[in-house]
C-alpha positions as CSV (number, residue, x, y, z in Angstrom):
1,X,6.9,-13.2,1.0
2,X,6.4,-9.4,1.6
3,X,3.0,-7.8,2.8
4,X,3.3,-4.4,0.6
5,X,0.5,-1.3,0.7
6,X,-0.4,-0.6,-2.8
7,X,-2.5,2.4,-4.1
8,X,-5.3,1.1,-5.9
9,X,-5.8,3.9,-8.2
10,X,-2.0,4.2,-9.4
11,X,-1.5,0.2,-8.6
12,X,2.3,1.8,-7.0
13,X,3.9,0.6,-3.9
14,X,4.5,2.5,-0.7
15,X,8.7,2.5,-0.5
16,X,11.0,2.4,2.3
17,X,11.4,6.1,2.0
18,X,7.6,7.3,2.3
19,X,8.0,7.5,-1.9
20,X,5.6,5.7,-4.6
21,X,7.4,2.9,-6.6
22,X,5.9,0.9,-9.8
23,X,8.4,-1.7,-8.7
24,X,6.7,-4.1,-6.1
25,X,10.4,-5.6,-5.2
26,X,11.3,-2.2,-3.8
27,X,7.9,-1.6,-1.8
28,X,8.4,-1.5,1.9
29,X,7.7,-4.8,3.5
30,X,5.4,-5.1,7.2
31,X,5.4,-7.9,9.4
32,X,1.9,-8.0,9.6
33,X,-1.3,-6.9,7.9
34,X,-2.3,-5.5,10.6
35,X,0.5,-3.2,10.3
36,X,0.6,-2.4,7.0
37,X,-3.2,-1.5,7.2
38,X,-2.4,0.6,10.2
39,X,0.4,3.0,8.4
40,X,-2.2,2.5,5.2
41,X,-4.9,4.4,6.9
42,X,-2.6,7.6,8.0
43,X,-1.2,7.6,4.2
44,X,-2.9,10.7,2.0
45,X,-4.4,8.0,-0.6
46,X,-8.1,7.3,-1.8
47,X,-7.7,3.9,-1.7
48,X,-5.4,1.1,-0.6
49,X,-4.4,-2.5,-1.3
50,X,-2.7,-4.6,1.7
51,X,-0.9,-7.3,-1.2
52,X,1.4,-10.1,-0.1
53,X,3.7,-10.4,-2.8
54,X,6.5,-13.4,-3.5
55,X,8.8,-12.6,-5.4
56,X,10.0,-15.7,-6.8
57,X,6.8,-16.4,-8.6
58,X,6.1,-12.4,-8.9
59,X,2.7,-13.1,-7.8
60,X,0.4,-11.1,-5.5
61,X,-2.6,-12.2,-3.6
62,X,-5.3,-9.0,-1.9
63,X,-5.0,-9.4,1.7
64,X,-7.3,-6.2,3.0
65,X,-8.2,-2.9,1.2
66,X,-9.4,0.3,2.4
67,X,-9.3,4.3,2.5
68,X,-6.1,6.4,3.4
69,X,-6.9,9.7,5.5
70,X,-7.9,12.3,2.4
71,X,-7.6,15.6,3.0
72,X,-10.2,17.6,3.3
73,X,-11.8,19.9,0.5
74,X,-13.4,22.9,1.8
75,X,-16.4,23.9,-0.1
76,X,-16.4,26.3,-3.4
């Protein structure tokens, strides 16, 4: 079982190497949700999935969800 952080809107998975992957088996794994929700909200995402995937079954179950720090847009 792996807890993965997921972007909603792309539906990739945060990697090992602070890259985007479309390949859930090489998404960065956390210990907890807590922890993955934690290095979630400091990610530059909208929004975020906290997933627990197995990968013997290759199924995923929602754990959490919430917003990763956006920048900023200064006014036009």
């Amino acid at each position: 079982m792996n807890i993965l952080i997921e972007d909603a809107e792309t539906l990739e998975y945060l990697a090992g190497n602070g890259k985007w992957t479309k390949n859930a088996a090489a998404g960065k794994s956390f210990r907890a949700t807590e922890a993955a929700f934690d290095v979630a909200k400091n990610e530059p995402i909208h929004n975020f999935n906290i997933v627990c995937y197995i990968p013997q079954t290759k199924q995923f179950v929602n754990l959490d969800h919430g917003q990763g720090k956006v920048p900023e847009t200064s006014p036009a």
